[in-house]
C-alpha positions in Angstrom: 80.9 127.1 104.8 81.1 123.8 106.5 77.4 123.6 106.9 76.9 124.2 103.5 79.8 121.4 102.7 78.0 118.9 104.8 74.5 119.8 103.4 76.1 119.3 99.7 77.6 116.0 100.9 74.0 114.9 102.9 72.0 115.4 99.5 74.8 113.3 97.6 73.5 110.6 99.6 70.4 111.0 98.4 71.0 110.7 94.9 69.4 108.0 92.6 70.4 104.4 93.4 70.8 104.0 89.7 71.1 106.4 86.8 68.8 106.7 84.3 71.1 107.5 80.8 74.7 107.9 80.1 74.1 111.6 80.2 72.9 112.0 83.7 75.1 109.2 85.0 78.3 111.6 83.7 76.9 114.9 85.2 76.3 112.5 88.4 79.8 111.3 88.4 81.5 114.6 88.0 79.2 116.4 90.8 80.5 113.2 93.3 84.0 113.9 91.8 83.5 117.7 92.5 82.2 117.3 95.7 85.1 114.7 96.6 87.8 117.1 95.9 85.5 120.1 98.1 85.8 117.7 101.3 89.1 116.7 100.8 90.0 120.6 100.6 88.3 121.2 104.0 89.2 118.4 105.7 93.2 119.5 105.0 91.8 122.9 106.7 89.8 121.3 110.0 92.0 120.9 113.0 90.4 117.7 115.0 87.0 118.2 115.2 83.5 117.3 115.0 83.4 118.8 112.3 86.8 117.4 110.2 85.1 114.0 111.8 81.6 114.4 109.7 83.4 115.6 107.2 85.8 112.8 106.4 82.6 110.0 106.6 81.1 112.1 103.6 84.2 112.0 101.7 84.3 108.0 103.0 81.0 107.7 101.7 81.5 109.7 98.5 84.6 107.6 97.4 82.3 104.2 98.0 79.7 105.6 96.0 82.4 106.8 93.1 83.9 103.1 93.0 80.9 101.3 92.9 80.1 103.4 89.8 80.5 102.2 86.8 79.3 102.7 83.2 76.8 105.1 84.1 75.3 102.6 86.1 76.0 101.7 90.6 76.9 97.8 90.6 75.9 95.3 93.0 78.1 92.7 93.8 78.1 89.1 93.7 76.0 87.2 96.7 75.8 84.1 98.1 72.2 82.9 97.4 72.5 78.9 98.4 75.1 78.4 101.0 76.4 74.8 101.4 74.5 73.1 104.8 76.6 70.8 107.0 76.2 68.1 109.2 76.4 65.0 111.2 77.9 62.2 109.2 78.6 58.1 109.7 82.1 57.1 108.9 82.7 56.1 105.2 79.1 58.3 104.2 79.6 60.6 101.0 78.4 63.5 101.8 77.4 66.6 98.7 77.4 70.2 99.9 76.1 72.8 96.7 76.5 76.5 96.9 75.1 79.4 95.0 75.4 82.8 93.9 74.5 85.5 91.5 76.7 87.8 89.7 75.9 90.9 90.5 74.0 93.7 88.6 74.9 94.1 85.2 76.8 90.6 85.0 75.7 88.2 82.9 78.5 85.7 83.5 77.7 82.8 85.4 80.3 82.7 88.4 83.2 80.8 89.2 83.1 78.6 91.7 86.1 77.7 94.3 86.0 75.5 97.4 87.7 75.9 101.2 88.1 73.5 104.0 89.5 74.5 107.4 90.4 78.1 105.2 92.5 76.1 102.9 91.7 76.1 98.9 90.9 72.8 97.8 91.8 71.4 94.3 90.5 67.9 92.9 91.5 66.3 95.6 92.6 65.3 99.1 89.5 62.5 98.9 86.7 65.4 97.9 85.5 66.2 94.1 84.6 69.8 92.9 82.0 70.3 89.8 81.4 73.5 89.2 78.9 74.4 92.5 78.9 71.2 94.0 81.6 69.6 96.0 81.5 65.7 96.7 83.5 63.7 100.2 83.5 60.2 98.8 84.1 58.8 102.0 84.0 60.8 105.0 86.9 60.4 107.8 88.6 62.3 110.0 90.7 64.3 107.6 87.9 64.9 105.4 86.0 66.5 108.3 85.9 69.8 108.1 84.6 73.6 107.6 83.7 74.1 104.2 82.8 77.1 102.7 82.8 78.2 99.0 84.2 81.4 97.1 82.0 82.8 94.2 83.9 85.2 92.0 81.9 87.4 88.8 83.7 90.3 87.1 82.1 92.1 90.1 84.6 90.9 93.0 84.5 87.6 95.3 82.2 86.6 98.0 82.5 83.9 100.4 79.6 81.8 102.1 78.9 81.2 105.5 80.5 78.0 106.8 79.4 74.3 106.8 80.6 72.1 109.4 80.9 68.4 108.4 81.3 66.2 111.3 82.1 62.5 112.0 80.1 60.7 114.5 82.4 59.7 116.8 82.3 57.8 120.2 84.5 57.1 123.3 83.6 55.1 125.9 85.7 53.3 128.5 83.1 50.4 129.4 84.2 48.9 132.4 82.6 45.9 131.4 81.1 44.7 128.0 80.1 41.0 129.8 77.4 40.3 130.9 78.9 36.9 132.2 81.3 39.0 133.6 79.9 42.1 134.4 81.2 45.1 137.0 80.2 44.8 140.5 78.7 47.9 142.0 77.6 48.6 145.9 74.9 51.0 147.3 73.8 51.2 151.0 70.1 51.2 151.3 68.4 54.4 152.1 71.6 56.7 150.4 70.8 57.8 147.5 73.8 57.0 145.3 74.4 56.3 141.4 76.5 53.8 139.4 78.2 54.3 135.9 79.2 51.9 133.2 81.7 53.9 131.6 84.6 55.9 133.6 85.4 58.4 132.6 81.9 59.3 131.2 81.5 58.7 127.0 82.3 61.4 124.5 81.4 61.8 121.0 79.9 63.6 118.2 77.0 64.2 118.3 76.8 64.0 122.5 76.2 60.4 123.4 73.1 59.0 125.2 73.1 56.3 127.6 70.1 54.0 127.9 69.9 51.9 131.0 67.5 48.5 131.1 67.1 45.8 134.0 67.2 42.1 134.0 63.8 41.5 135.4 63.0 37.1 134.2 65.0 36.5 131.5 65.0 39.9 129.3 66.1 43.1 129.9 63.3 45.9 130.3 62.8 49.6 130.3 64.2 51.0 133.2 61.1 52.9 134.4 60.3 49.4 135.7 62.4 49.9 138.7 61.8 51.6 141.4 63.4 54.5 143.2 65.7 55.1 139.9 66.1 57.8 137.8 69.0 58.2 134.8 70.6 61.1 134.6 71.9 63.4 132.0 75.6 62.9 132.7 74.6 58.6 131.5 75.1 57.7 135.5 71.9 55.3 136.3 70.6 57.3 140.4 69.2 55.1 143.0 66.7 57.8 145.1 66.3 55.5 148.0 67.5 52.3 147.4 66.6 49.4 148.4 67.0 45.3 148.1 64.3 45.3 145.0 67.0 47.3 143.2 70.0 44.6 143.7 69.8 43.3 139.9 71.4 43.2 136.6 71.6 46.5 134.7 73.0 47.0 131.1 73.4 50.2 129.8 73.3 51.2 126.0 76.0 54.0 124.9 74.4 55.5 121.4 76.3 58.6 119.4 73.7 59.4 116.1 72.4 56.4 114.8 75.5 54.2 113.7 77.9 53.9 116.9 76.8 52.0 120.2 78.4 50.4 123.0 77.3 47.6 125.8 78.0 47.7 129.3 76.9 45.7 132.6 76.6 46.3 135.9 75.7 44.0 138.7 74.5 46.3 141.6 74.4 45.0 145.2 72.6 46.7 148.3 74.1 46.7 151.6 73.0 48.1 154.9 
């Protein structure tokens, strides 16, 4: 009997995703209704088993399948088509994230349309605007930052879209000197490879900073692959392979987060040994 039971509840599964008439959708609705109370009439008999075990996920299945139906017809409900895209953002930037959905099958009403940041609701203010599918930051700060996400709602239930992260640009830099009449004094011994720094700790930020080191070769400041035995590193240090008394100069380094925040340092390195 429980073979049969499962094999009743396997070809449910297989039934049409959507009915075709009224008529069959009834006879469809009372089988699954039929076939709901067999399962949940065996399943009071089973002791634990495999067996009680497939048959509760037919009965699982069954009652899905029963409230998803709905006036003769299985409903579909409401998705995210557009979700809002995030970013990196200056300070004071307005910034316009749009979301979209569809109903869900069978609903003609356009959806409603609700806005969360950081998962709480957000009304008409709090420095953002709301219209409809569109939500507006007139001036981006820190408490505007944010996750965003929006909630769709039809007749058909509520959906939520995947998360946008609005970020600020931000930058931290401790430059030990931002003078280049008075600019920090670093040693090196010749022949040990060693590295200087103008910002202790190193810069932080949004998006991750880079630092761009130059050297005062005649009266400007040029590209660094000018001098020799140096190589800047990931971490914004400036390395010195082996070096030497060509590399006792002037050296400013350029701290950049995106394409709105920079800071100046100098560095006048000395070579002993």
């Amino acid at each position: 009997r429980v073979l049969q039971e499962e094999k009743v509840c396997s070809e449910t599964r297989h039934a049409p995703r959507f009915a075709g008439d009224r008529e069959k959708a009834a006879k469809r609705s009372k089988s699954l209704k039929a076939t709901m109370a067999v399962c949940k009439r065996r399943r009071s008999k089973l002791g634990s088993t495999a067996a009680q075990f497939q048959i509760l996920l037919c009965c699982l299945f069954l009652t899905i399948l029963q409230v998803a139906t709905v006036s003769g017809q299985q409903t579909l409900l409401p998705s995210i088509t557009q979700h809002p895209v995030g970013g990196i953002f200056a300070q004071d930037s307005t910034v316009e994230l749009n979301c979209e959905a569809s109903s869900g099958h069978g609903d003609e009403t356009p959806p409603t349309y609700q806005w969360v940041r950081d998962n709480t609701l957000l009304g008409g203010d709090g420095g953002v605007t709301i219209s409809g599918n569109s939500l507006v930051i007139q001036s981006l700060n820190v408490e505007t930052s944010g996750s965003y996400a929006c909630l769709a709602t039809s007749n058909l239930g509520t959906v939520i879209s995947a998360a946008a992260e609005v970020q600020l640009i931000t930058l931290e830099a401790n430059i030990l000197s931002n003078s280049e009449s008075s600019s920090h004094s670093a040693s090196v011994v010749a022949g040990i490879p060693d590295s200087i720094s103008c910002s202790s700790p190193p810069a932080t930020g949004i998006p991750s900073p880079e630092t761009v080191w130059k050297v005062m070769l005649g009266n400007s400041y040029l590209d660094i692959a000018g001098s020799p035995n140096t190589l800047p590193g990931i971490d914004g240090r400036l390395y010195f392979l082996q070096p030497s008394e060509a590399n006792a100069k002037l050296y400013r380094c350029e701290v950049i987060a995106g394409d709105e925040l920079d800071m100046f340092g100098y560095v006048q390195l000395s070579v002993t040994g």
